[in-house]
C-alpha positions in Angstrom: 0.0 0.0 0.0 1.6 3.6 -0.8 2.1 6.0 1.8 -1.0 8.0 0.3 -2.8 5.3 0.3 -2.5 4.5 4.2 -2.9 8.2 5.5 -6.2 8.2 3.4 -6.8 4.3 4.6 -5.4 6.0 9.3 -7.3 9.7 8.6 -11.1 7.3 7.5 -10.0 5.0 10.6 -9.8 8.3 12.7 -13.0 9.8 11.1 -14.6 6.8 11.9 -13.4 6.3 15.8 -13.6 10.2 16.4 -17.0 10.9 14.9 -17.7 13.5 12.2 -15.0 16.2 11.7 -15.6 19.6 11.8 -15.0 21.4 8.6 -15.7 24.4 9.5 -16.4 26.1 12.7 -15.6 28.2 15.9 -14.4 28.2 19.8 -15.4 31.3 21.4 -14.1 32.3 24.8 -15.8 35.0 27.0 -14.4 36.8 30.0 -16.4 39.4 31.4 -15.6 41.7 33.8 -17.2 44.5 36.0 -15.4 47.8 35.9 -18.1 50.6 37.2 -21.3 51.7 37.6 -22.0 53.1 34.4 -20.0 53.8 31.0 -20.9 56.4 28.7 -20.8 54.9 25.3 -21.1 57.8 23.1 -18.2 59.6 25.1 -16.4 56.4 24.6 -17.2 56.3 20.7 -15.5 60.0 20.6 -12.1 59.1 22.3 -11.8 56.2 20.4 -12.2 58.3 17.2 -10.3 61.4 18.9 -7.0 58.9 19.0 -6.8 58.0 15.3 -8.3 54.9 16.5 -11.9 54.3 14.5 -11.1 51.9 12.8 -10.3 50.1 15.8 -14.4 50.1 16.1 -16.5 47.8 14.5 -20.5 47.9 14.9 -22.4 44.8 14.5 -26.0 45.4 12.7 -28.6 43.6 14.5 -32.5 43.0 13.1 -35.4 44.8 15.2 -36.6 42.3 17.2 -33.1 42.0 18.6 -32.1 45.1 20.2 -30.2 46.8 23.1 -31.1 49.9 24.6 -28.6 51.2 24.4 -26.9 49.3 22.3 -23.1 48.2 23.3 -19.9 49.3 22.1 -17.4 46.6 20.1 -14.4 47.2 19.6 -11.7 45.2 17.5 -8.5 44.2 19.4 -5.2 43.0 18.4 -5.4 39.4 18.2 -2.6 36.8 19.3 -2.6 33.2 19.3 -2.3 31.9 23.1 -4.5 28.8 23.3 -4.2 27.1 19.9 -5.2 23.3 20.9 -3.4 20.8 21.8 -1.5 18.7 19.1 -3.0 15.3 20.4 -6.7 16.6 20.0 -6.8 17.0 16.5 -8.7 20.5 16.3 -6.7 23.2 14.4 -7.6 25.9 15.9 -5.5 29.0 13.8 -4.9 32.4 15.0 -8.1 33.7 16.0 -9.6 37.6 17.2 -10.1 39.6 20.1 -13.0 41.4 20.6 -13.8 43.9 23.5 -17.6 44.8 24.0 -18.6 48.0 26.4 -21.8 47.9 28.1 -23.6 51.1 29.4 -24.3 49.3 32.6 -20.3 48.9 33.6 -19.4 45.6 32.1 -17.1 44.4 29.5 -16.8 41.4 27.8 -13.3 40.1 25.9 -14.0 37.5 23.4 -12.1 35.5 22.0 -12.7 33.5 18.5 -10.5 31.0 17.1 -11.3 28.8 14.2 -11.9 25.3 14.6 -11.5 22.4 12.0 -10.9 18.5 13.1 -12.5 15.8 14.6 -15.1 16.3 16.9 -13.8 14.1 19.8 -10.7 17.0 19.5 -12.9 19.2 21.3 -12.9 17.1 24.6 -9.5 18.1 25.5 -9.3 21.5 24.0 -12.3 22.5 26.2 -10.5 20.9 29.5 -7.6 22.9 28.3 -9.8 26.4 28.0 -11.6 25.4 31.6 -10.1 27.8 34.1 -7.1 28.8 31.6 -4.7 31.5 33.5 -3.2 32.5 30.6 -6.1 33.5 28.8 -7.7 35.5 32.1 -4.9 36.9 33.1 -4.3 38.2 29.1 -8.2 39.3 29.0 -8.0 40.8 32.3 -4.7 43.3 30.9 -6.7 44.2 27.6 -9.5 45.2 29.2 -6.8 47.4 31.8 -5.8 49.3 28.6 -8.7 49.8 27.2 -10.1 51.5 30.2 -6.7 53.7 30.2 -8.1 55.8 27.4 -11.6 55.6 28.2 -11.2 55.9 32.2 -13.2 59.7 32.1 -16.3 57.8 30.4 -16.7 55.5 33.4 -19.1 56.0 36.6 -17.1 55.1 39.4 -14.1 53.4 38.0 -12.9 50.2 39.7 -11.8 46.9 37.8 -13.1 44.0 39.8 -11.6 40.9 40.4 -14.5 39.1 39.9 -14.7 37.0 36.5 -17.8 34.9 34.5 -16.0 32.9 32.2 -18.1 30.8 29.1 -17.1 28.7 26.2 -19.0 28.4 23.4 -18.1 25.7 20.4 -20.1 26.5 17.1 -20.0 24.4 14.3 -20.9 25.6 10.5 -21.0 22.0 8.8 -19.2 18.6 9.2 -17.3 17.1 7.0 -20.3 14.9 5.7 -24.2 15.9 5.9 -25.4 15.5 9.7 -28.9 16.3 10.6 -29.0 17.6 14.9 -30.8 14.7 16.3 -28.6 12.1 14.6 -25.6 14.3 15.9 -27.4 13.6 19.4 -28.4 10.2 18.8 -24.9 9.0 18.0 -22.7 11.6 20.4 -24.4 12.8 23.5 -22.3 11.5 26.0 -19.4 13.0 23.5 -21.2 16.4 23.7 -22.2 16.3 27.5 -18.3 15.2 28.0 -16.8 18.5 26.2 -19.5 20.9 27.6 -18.4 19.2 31.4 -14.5 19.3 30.0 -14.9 15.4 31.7 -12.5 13.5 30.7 -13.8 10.4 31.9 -17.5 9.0 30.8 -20.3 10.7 32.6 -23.5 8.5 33.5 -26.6 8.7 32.0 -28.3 10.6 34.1 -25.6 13.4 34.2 -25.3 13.0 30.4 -29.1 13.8 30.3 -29.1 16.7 32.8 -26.3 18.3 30.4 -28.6 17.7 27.4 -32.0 18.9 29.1 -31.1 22.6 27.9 -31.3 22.1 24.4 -33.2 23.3 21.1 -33.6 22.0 18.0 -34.9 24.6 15.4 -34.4 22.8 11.9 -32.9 19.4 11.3 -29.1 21.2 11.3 -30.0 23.9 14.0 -29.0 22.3 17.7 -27.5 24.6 20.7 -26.9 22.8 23.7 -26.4 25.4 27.1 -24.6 24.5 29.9 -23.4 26.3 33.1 -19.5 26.8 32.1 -20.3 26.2 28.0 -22.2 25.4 24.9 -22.5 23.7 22.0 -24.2 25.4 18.7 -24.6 23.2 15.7 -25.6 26.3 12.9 -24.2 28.5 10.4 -25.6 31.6 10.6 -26.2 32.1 14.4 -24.3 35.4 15.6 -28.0 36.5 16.9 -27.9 33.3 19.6 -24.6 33.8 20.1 -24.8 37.6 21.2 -27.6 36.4 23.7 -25.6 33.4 25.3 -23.0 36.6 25.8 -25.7 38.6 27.3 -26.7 36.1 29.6 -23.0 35.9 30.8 -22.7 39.3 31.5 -26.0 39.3 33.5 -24.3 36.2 35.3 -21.8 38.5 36.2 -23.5 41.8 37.1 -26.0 39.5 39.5 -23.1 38.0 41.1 -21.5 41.3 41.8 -24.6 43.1 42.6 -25.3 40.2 45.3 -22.4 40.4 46.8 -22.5 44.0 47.0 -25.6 44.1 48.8 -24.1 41.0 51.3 -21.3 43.5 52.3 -24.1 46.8 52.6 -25.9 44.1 55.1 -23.8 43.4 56.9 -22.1 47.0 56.8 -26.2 47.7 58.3 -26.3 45.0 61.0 -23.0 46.4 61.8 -23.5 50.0 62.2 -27.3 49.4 64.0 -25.6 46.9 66.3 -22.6 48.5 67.7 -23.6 50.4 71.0 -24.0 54.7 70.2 -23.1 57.1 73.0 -26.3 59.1 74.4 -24.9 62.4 72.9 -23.8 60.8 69.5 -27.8 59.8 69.2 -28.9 63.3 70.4 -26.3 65.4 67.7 -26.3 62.5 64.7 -29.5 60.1 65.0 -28.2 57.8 62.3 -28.0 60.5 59.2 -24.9 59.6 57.3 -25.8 55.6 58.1 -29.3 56.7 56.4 -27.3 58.8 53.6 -25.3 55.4 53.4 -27.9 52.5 53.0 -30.0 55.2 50.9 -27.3 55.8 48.7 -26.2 51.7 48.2 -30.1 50.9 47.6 -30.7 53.3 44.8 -27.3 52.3 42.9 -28.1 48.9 43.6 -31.9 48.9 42.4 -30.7 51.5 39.0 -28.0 48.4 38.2 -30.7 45.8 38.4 -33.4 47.5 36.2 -30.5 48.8 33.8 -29.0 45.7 33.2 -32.7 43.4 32.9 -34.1 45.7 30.6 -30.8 45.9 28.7 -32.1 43.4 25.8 -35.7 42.7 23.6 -36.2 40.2 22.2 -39.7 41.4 20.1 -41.3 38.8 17.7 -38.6 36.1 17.5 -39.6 33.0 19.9 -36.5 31.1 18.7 -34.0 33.7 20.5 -36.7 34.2 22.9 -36.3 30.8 23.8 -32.6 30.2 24.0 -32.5 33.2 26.2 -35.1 31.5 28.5 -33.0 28.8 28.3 -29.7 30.3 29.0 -31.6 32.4 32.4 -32.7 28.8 33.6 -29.2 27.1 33.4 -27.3 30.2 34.9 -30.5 30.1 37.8 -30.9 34.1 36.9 -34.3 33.8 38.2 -33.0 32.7 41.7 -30.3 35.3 41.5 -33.1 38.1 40.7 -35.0 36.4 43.5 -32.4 36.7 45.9 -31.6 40.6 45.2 -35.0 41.6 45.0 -35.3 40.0 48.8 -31.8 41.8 49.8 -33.5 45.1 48.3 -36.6 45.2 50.2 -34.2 44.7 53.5 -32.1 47.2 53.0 -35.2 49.6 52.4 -36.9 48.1 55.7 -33.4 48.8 57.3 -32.9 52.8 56.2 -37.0 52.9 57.4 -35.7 51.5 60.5 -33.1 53.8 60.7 -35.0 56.9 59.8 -37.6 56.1 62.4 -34.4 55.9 64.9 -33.7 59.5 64.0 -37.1 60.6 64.7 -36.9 59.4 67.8 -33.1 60.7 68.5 -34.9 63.8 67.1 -37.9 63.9 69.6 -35.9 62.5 72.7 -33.2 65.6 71.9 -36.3 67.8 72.0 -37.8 67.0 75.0 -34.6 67.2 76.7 -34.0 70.7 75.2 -37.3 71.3 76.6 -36.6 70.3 80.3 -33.6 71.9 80.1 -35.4 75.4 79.4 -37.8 74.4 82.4 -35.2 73.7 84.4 -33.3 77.3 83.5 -36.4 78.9 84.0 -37.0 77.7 87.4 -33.2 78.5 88.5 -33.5 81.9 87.0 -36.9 82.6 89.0 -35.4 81.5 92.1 -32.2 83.8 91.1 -34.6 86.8 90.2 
């Protein structure tokens, strides 16, 4: 047999052992960071055009029933190759781009998009590599640093957090050969539940069906598959569902940091009611800057919340509708929202609390005022 002959006879074997290659396709990674409490695009928009810099910006037209109000910034980084795949995998994944998205509600996303072609089974260890990759953080967590270098003036209370929502997402154009979704599922779930886990060892059924419960099928090539950490979209033209599995990162993010915002303002509350107050510190502050305080931390928190879940519509397109649904169920949004809306309404019970305490500090300090005068005026009789 020629040597053409048995690296046609070793890449079918492969094709066959491995599953359908991947002709064409892509690995998106998302980091997405909080760095504010507000960013004025537009002033953005004009330093980036004031440097010499437009055509570092790239807009992304987007159909009416998908829209952002307002609508985020993109902006086109300098790319560098950093995670490429790993040469036992099989993926070729070729020197991709870096993207940088500003939102008006103080996020910013860095995506990353490399182009995939190989075997499918090559995405089981290029997603464990991606899972929890330093390298890549640490790289998005330095562009997004110099981007906010020139745009530091067009951000509400500047401060990069540490906190990070990390996602995945593997898209696939076409395979190598015609494959329909459900055969695709039918003949690779536990090979799709595996990558979306980066698992390296076989799941069980029941986890490999818990992976695969937050999926859609749309036509018979159309399949996204939504996971906590990652997903898997089957579809060509798709930059619509994959601009709302980004969204729905971001939220993750803003939720996170929002809760945990409000934890520290509780217990900054429980703390400040608790500790022990001097009688004359009640009678000449009754609580006013702790009021100014909560009041302060409440509305911020309550603006960020309605800002950033009326940030997206969705009008008149169940399909996105859907896969945003979907994508709010596996992140447990609805809990999260839950659980802030709860922390709200304590905080406000807390700053009534503390405004009642000044009314009474208030009264007390007049009726003391008023004994006092009593008091003088007896003395002064007696004097007289």
């Amino acid at each position: 047999m020629t040597s053409a002959a048995t690296a046609a006879a070793d890449t079918h074997t492969a094709s066959a052992s491995h599953g359908p290659v991947i002709a064409s396709g892509q690995c998106r990674v998302l980091y997405a960071f909080d760095v504010g409490l507000a960013i004025d695009l537009d002033a953005c928009r004009r330093m980036v055009v004031e440097a010499g810099t437009d055509e570092w910006v790239r807009r992304r037209g987007s159909p009416s029933y998908f829209a952002y109000h307002p609508p985020p910034l993109r902006i086109q980084d300098v790319a560098r190759e950093l995670v490429p795949g790993t040469p036992r995998s099989g993926i070729e994944a070729s020197r991709g781009e870096v993207a940088i998205t500003l939102y008006d509600f103080g996020a910013v996303t860095v995506e990353y998009n490399y182009p995939l072609s190989g075997p499918l089974a090559g995405l089981l260890p290029l997603s464990r590599e991606l899972d929890g990759n330093v390298t890549l953080q640490q790289d998005a967590a330095g562009r997004t640093a110099r981007v906010l270098e020139r745009i530091r003036s067009a951000v509400t209370r500047f401060e990069l957090q540490s906190a990070v929502e990390d996602y995945v997402i593997f898209q696939v154009d076409r395979f190598d050969r015609p494959t329909d979704a459900q055969s695709l599922l039918a003949a690779h779930a536990p090979l799709l539940a595996a990558i979306l886990r980066a698992e390296a060892g076989p799941l069980d059924a029941a986890e490999v069906e818990e992976v695969l419960r937050n999926r859609l099928i749309y036509g018979t090539s159309d399949l996204v598959i939504i996971d906590w950490n990652s997903a898997f979209v089957f579809d060509k033209d798709c930059d619509d569902t994959l601009s709302v599995l980004q969204f729905a990162n971001v939220e993750l993010l803003e939720m996170r940091w929002l809760d945990g915002q409000l934890n520290r303002s509780l217990d900054e509350a429980y703390h400040l009611l608790s500790r022990p107050r001097p009688f004359w510190r009640r009678m000449l502050r009754p609580y006013g800057r702790v009021s100014a305080r909560i009041s302060s931390l409440q509305v911020d928190a309550a603006v960020l919340f309605e800002n950033v879940n009326n940030a997206i519509k969705l009008v008149g397109d169940q399909y996105l509708a859907r896969v945003y649904r979907r994508a709010l169920e596996r992140f447990h949004l609805a809990e999260w929202d839950a659980d802030i809306l709860r922390k709200l309404d304590v905080l406000r019970d807390i700053h009534q609390s503390l405004v009642d305490r000044a009314g009474a500090a208030r009264m007390e300090a007049l009726e003391w005022i008023i004994i006092l005068l009593i008091a003088a005026e007896i003395v002064l009789s007696f004097v007289r």
